[in-house]
N, C-alpha and C positions, 0 to 999 in steps of 0.2 A: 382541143377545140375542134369545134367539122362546122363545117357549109353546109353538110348535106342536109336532105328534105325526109331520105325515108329512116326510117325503124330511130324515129328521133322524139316520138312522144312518151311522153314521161308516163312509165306505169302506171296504175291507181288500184287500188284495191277498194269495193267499198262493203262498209263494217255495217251492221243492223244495229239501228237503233234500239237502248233499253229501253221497255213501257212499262216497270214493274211500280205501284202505285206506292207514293212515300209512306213508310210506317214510322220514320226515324223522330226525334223531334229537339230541340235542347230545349235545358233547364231555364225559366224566367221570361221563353215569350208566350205569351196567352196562346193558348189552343194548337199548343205543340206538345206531344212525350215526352217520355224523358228519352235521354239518348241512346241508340240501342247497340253501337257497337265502338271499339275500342280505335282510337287511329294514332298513329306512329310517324312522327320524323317532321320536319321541317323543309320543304323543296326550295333550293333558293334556285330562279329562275331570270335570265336577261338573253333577253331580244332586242325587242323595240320598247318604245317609253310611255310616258304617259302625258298629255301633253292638259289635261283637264278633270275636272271631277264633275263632269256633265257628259254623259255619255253620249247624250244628242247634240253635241258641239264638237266632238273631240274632230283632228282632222290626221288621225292616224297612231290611234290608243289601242286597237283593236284585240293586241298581243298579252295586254294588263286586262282592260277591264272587263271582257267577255267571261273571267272568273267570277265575277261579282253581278255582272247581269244577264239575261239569258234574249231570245227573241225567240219570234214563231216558228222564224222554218231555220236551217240550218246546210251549209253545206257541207254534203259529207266528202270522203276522199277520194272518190270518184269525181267531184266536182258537180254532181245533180244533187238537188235538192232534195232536203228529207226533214221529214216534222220533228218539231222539237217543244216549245211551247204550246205549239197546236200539236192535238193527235192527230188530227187529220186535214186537208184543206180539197175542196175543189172549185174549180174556175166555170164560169157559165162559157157556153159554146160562143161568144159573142164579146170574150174577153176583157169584160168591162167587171163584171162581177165577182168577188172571192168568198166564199163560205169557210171558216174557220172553227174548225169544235175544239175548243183550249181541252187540254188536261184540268181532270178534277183535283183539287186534293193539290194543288202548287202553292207553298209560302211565300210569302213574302219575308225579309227578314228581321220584317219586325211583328211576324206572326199572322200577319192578314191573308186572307186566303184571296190567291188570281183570278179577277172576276174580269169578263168580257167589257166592262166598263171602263174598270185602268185598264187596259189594252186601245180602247177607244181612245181615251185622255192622252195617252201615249203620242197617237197618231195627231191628234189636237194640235198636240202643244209640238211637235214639228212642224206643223202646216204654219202656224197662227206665233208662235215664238221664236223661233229657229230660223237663221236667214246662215248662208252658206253651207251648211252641212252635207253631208252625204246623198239625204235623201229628200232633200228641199225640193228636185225638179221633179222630182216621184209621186211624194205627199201633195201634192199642187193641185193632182190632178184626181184626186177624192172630193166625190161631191157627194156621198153619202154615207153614215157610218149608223150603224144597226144592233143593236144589242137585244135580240129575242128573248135568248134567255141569260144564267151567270154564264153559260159555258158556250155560246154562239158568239160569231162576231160576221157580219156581212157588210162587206168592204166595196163599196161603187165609184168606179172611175168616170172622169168624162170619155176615155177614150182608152180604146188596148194598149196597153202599155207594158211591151214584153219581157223585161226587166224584172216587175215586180216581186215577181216570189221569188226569186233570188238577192233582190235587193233586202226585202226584208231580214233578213237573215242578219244584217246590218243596224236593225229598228231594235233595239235595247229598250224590254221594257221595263220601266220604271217603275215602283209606287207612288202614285200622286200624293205620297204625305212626305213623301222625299224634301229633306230641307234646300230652299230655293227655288220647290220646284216653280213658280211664279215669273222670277228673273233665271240665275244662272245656276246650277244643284253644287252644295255643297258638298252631302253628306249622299250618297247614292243609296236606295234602297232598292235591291231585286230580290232575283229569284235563285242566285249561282250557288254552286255546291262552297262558298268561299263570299263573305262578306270584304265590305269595304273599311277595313281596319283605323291603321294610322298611316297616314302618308306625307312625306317629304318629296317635295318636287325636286326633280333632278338627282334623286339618292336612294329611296326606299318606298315602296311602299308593303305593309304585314297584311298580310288577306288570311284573319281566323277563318277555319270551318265554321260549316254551318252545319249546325246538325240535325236541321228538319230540311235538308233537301231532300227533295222530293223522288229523285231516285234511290233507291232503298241499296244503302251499303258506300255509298258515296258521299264522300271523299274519303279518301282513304289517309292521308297525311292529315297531320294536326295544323297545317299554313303553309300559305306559299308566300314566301318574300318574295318581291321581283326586285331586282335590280336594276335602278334606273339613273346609275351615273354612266355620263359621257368617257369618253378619254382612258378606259379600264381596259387593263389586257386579262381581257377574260377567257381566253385559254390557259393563262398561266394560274387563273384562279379558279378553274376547273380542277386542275392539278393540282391544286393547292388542296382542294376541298370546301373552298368558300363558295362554289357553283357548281349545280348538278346539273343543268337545261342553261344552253348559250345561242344565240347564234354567231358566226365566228366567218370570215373568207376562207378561200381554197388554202391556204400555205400552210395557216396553222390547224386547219381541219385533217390535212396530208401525217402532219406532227402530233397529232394527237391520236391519230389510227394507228401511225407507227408503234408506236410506243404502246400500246393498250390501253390505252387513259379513255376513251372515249368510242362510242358509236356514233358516226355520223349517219344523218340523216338528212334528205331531201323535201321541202316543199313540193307539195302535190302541181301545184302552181309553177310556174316561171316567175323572175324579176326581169324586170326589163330595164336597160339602161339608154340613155338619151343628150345628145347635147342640145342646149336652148340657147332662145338669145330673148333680150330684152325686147317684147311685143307692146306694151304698154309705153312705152316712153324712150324710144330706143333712140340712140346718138348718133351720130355722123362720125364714120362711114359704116356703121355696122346696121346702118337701119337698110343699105342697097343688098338687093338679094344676090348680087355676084357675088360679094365679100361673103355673104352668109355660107354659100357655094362652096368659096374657096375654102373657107375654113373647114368645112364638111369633109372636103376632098385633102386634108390635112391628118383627119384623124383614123389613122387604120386600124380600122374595124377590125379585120383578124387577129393582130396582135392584141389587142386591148381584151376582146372576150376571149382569148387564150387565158393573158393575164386574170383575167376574174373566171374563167369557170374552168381550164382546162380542156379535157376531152368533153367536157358537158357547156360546153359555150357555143353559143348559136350567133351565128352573123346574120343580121336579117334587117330590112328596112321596115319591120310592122310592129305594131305594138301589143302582137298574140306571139308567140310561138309556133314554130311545125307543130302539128298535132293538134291545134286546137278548129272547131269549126268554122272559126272567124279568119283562118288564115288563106290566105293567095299566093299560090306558088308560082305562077306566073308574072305576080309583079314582084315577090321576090327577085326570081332570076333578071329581072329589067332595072334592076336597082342601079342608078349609075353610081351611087359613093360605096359599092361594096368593096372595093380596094381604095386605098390612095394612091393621088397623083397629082405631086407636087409641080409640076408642069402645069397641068391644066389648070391648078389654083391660081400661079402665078400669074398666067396669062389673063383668067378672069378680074386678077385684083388688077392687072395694066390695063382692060378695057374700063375699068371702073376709073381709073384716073387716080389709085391710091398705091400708097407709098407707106409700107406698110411699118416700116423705123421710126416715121412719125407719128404711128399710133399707138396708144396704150389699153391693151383690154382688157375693165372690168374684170374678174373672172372669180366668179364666187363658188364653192362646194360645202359639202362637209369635208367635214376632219378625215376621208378617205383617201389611202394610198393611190387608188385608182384617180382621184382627180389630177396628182402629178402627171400620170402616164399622158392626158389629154394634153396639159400645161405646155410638156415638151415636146407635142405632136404640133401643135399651131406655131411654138417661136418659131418652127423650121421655115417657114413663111415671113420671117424678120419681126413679128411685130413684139413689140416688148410685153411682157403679163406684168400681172399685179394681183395674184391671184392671192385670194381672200379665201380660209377653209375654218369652219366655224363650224360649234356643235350645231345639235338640230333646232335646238330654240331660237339658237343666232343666225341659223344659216334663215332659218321661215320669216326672221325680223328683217335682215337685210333685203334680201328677195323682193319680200312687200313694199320694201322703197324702191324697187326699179330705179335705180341709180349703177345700176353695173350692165354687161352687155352681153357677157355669155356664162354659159357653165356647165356641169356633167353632173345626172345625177341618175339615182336609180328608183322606181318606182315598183313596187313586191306585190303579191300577186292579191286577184281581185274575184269578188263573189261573183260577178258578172263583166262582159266586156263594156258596158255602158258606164261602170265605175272608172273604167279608164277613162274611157270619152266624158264623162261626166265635168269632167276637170279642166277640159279643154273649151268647155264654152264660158261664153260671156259671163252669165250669173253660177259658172261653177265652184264646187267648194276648193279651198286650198289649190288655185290655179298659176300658182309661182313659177314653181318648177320649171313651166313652162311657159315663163314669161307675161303673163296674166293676158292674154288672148282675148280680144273684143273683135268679133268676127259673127254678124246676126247670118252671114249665109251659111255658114259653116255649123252653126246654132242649128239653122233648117234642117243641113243634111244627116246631122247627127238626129234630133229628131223624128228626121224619117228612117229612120232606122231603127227605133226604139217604139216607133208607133205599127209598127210592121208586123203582121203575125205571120206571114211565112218566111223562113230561116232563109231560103235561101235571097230572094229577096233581101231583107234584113242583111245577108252577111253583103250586099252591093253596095245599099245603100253605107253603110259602115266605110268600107274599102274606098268611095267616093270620099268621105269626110277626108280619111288618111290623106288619099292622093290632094284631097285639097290643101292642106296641112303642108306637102311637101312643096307644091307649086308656089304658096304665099313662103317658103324658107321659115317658117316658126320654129321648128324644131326638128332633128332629124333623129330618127332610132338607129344606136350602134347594134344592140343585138339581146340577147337572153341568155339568162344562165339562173340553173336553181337555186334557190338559197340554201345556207347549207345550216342546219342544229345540228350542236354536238353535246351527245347525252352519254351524261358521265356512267362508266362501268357500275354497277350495283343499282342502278337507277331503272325499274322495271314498269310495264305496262304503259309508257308513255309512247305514241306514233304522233309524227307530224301529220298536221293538216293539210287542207287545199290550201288554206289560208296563213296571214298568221293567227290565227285566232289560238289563242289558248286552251281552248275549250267549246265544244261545240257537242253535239247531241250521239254521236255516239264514239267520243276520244278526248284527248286531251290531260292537261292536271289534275282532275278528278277521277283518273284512275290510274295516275302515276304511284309506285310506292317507293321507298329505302330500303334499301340492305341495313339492316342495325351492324 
C-alpha cells in the first residue's frame, strides 16, 4: 500500500478500433448469410451481476449485458473516448450540438438493420420512460433529435454538457421491437457479438453468438455464460475449470499467480471505497456531524487499503485517484482523517454528549471481508455493531430502507467522473450507497461542473462539491485500489477494460478464445 502522489497512475495502453464492414450472418434471421466462420469453446465468465433485463434501468449490469448490447461511443483503455456504434461523431464549437454517422450494415439480432431512428427511440424512451437510471440527468437535457438520413443522427442540447460523449458509452441501444420495450424490456434485442439467451437471476445467464455481428470474424467462442451467483469461491473454481474470467481480492489473486492457475489483471480504472452514513433518515446520535467525525477518525485508512490493495492501494480523501485529471493534491495532503486517531474521536463523541456503550450502529455491507476490518475499527470507540452483510440484491433492498446508520462499501470504476457525482445528487440513480443524499446546493455545484466546458474550471467546480460533501459529514473516501480479474491460463486474447464492461469497441469477450 503507498500514500504517495507520483509514478502512482495506472498504465493504459490504448488499442484501434476494428472498422471491418460485417460479412458474417447466421442461419433463420432475414437478411443475414449464412455463417462464415467456425467458433470454439464455451467462456464461462463472473464479475459483477446482472441486476435487470432492461439495460436502460439496470443500476450496475454493466460487466453482463454490454455483450449483448452495444452504444455509440465507447471507452477504450486509455479511458478517451472512441467510436463504436457511431463511426464517427463531432461536437459543434458551442457544445450543444452532436453529429453522429452510425456504421452501415449493423444487425440487429433479430436481423433489422441499425437505423438512425432506433438510435433516436433509444434516446426517447430514456428521456420520457426511465426515471433513475444512469443517464436520466444527461437525456433531460435534449431538446432536439434529428434524423437526416438512416445513417445521421443530430443530437441538441439545451446547454453544454461535458459529460456526454462519454456518458454515452453507457446509452445501450436497443431495438425498439424489444419485448417490453413500452413498460420494462423483457427480452433485450441489440447489436452485441453475443445475444441475450436464457437467464436465471442470481445464477446463470447463456449469451449464444451471434453470428451476423457486424465485426467480421467476431466472436470467436461458441457463448459466454456469466456467472451470477453470490457467495461462490471463484478462485477455487477457476482451478477447478468451472471459470475462465473472475474477478476475485488481493489474497486469492497473490494464490492464484503463485501457483500458475491464473493471470491477473488490472482495471484500467480505480475502485474506490467509502464509509456512509444514513442522509435520508438518519438517527440520533449519528445524524450530529461530530459523531460522524469520530467514527471517520476510527477507521485507518492505511491499513484497510493495505488490506484491499497492497502495494496498489491508495489512501486519499477523493473520489478520483492520483493520476486522474480530476484529482487535488493539495487537498489530498489537508486531509484530516488520513490517519486515526482515537483520542480525537473520543473527545469529539464527549463534546457531543454521547456515550457510545449506549448505542448500537446499524451497519450494513456486502457479504465482503473487508467490511469486518471497518466493523472492528469503530467498536474501538465502545459502541456496540450490529452489523448486517448481505448479498448485492439484499444489500441495495436494505439500503433503500434507510433504517440503518452506517456502512463501507466500494464503488468500481466509471466512464466519466460525473457517473460518480451523478449518484450523489438528489434525483440520482442508485444513491444508497451513499445514504440517499437530498442536498439542492450541492445538486448546483455538481451541476456546475458538468455544465463547464473548460477542464480546469470544471475540475474546481468538481473539488467544491467534494469539499462540500465532507463539511455536511455524508460520507467520507477511505482510498482506491485496482480491481483485480484473474484470467485462467489457456484463456487468450482477452485485456481488461477501463471499465467493467465486458466488451467494448476494440476488447473484450468477443475476442477472447480457449485452449481446446
Amino acid at each position: 500500500m503507498t500514500d504517495r502522489i507520483t509514478d502512482l497512475a495506472i498504465s493504459r495502453r490504448a488499442l484501434l478500433a476494428g472498422t471491418a464492414a460485417m460479412t458474417a450472418g447466421v442461419l433463420g434471421v432475414p437478411g443475414l448469410p449464412q455463417a462464415q466462420a467456425a467458433r470454439k469453446g464455451v467462456l464461462k465468465y463472473a464479475t459483477l451481476g446482472l441486476d435487470t433485463a432492461d439495460p436502460h434501468r439496470h443500476t450496475g449490469s454493466i460487466a453482463v449485458q454490454q455483450a449483448y448490447v452495444e452504444t455509440l461511443t465507447s471507452i477504450a483503455s486509455d479511458g478517451a473516448v472512441e467510436p463504436f456504434l457511431a463511426e464517427s461523431f463531432q461536437v459543434s464549437p458551442d457544445g450543444k450540438t452532436y453529429t453522429f454517422k452510425l456504421r452501415q450494415n449493423v444487425k440487429f439480432h433479430n436481423g433489422d438493420t441499425l437505423k438512425s431512428a432506433d438510435v433516436a427511440a433509444n434516446l426517447e424512451r430514456v428521456k420520457n420512460k426511465v426515471k433513475g437510471g444512469w443517464l436520466v440527468t444527461a437525456i433531460k437535457l435534449v431538446s432536439k433529435l434529428e434524423t437526416p438520413d438512416d445513417n445521421t443522427l443530430v443530437v441538441t442540447l439545451d446547454a453544454p454538457y461535458s459529460p456526454f460523449l462519454n456518458l454515452l458509452s453507457e446509452l445501450w441501444i436497443l431495438s425498439p421491437k424489444s419485448e417490453g420495450w413500452d413498460e420494462t424490456i423483457k427480452t433485450p434485442i441489440g447489436t452485441g457479438p453475443f445475444t441475450f439467451g436464457t437467464w436465471q437471476p442470481k445464477v446463470k445467464l447463456v449469451a449464444p453468438a451471434f453470428p451476423g455481428y457486424w465485426k467480421s470474424g467476431l466472436p470467436k467462442v461458441e457463448r459466454v455464460e456469466f456467472d451470477l451467483r453470490d457467495g461462490v469461491d471463484k478462485s477455487l473454481a477457476l482451478r477447478a475449470g468451472d471459470l475462465h474470467i473472475i474477478q476475485l481480492d488481493r489474497e486469492p489473486a497473490e494464490t492464484l499467480k503463485k501457483v500458475g492457475a491464473a493471470d491477473i489483471l488490472g482495471l484500467k480504472d480505480t475502485s474506490w471505497f467509502s464509509i456512509a452514513f444514513n442522509n435520508r433518515k438518519p438517527r440520533k446520535p449519528f445524524d450530529d456531524i461530530r459523531v460522524r467525525q469520530a467514527l471517520a477518525l476510527a477507521v485507518d485508512k492505511p491499513a484497510f487499503m493495505n488490506f484491499m490493495g497492497g502495494e496498489q492501494g491508495i489512501v486519499t480523501n477523493q473520489i478520483v485517484a492520483p493520476g486522474n485529471a480530476y484529482f487535488d493534491k493539495a487537498w489530498h495532503d489537508a486531509d484530516p482523517f488520513r490517519k486515526p486517531d482515537l483520542d480525537k474521536a473520543k473527545k469529539l463523541l464527549a463534546d457531543a454528549g454521547v456515550k457510545p456503550a449506549d448505542h448500537t450502529i446499524e451497519f450494513v455491507s456486502w457479504q465482503e471481508s473487508y467490511a469486518q476490518v471497518v466493523v472492528q475499527m469503530v467498536r474501538k470507540l465502545g459502541f456496540k455493531v450490529n452489523h448486517v452483510a448481505l448479498d448485492d440484491v439484499g444489500a441495495q433492498k436494505r439500503l433503500g430502507q434507510y433504517d440503518w446508520d452506517m456502512n463501507v462499501m466500494s464503488s468500481g470504476p466509471r466512464a466519466d467522473i460525473f457517473l460518480r457525482y451523478v449518484r450523489l445528487m438528489s434525483d440520482g440513480p442508485n444513491p444508497t450507497l451513499w445514504g440517499g443524499i437530498q442536498d439542492p446546493e450541492l445538486d448546483r455545484m455538481i451541476n456546475a461542473g458538468v455544465q463547464e466546458p473548460d477542464q480546469a474550471k470544471r475540475k474546481a467546480n468538481y473539488l467544491t462539491a467534494s469539499k462540500h460533501i465532507d463539511d455536511k459529514a455524508y460520507f467520507y473516501v477511505i482510498g482506491h485500489s485496482p480491481s483485480l480479474i484473474a484470467v485462467k491460463k489457456g484463456v487468450k486474447g482477452y485485456e481488461s477494460g477501463f471499465t467493467w464492461a465486458c466488451h467494448w469497441a476494440s476488447g473484450g469477450v468477443a475476442h477472447t478464445t480457449i485452449d481446446s
